[in-house]
N, C-alpha and C positions, 0 to 999 in steps of 0.2 A: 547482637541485634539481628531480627531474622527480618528479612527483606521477603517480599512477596506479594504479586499481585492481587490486588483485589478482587472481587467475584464480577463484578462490570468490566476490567481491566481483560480477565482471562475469558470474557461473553468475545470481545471486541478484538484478542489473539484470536479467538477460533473463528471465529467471523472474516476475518483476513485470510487465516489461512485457507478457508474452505476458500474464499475469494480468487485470490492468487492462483491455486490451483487450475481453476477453471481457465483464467485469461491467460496464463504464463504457458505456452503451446510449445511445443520441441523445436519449434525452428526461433523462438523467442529467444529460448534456454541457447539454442545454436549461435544467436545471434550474440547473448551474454558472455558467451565461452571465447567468440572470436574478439572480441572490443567494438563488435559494432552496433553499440545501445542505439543507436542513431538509424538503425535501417527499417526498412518498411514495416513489419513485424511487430516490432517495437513500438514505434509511432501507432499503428493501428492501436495495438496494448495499451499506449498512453494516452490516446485518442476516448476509448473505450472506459478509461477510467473518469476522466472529467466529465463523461455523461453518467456516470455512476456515482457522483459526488464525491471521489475519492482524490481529488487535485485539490492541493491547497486547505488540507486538513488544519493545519493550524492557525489559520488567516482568520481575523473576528470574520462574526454572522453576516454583520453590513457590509462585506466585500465579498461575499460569494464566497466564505468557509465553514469549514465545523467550527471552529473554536477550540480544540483537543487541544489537553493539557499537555504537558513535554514529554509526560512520561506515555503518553497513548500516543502518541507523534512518532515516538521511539519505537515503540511495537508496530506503527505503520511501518517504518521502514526495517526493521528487524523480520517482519514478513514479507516483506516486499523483496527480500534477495534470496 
């Protein structure tokens, strides 16, 4: 059985990744390495993504979500670390 993402699936990896790249700053990654997800840096990061519609991907359309399926859920947070 060969397993593999579909062409929308691998649109929406690169899409994240270029994503991340840009928001995720060395004192983010600083802030990763030490355990403190919870500090200023962060929060701006996570602040910044709910104006980018990227909080709550999996949540239905009528609650303020994407709707993504599990497996693009998975790839959100698979690039998200």
């Amino acid at each position: 059985m060969e397993l593999a993402l579909t062409p929308e699936q691998q649109a929406l990896q690169q899409e994240l990744r270029e994503y991340f790249a840009k928001i995720v700053t060395p004192e983010i990654e600083e802030e990763m390495a030490t355990g403190e997800m919870g500090g200023p840096k962060s929060k701006e990061a996570i602040r910044q993504m709910g104006k980018d519609g990227w909080l709550g991907i999996g949540w239905p359309k009528e609650y303020g979500g994407q709707d993504r399926t599990a497996i693009e859920q998975f790839i959100f947070y698979d690039e998200s670390f």
